[in-house]
C-alpha angles and dihedrals in degrees: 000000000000106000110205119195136178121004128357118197140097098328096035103034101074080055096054082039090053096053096044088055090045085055096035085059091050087047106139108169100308133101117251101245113206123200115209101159098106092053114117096184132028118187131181094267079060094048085042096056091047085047101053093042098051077056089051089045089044083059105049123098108260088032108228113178102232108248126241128214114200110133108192080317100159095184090056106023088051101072093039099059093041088067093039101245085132075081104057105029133079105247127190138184100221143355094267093048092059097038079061099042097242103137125193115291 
């Protein structure tokens, strides 16, 4: 599971980025969870590093979406809804939620 908290955006995002390659390569079988629950701003270089790395866990052998934490997280749904990835990743309410594979709805 990869935890983000605070702002995402130019300075903070290769960061984010950085993490989500580090658990992508110790993928075993199991779907990268990532919490952004506790993310008060979410800016395109943000949008731009999930993307990427949904691409990276969509090439991997054994296939697992990587799982998206937002909650009813505004600061964070919001954008992605406004580019439409609400359509292509996998987004949850809650840890638990994603740990059982229930996605928003």
């Amino acid at each position: 599971m990869v935890a983000v908290s605070g702002a995402v955006d130019g300075l903070t995002a290769p960061r984010l980025r950085s993490a989500l390659a580090v658990a992508l390569n110790r993928l075993d079988g199991r779907s990268v969870i990532v919490d952004l629950t506790n993310v008060r701003f979410f800016g395109s270089p943000g949008l731009r590093a999930l993307a990427e790395s949904a691409e990276q866990a969509a090439a991997k052998p054994g296939f697992l979406p990587l799982r998206i934490v937002v909650d009813r997280n505004r600061p964070v749904l919001r954008p992605i809804e406004l580019v439409g990835y609400d359509a292509i990743l996998a987004l949850y309410h809650d840890v638990e939620d994603a740990v059982k594979d229930k996605p928003l709805t």
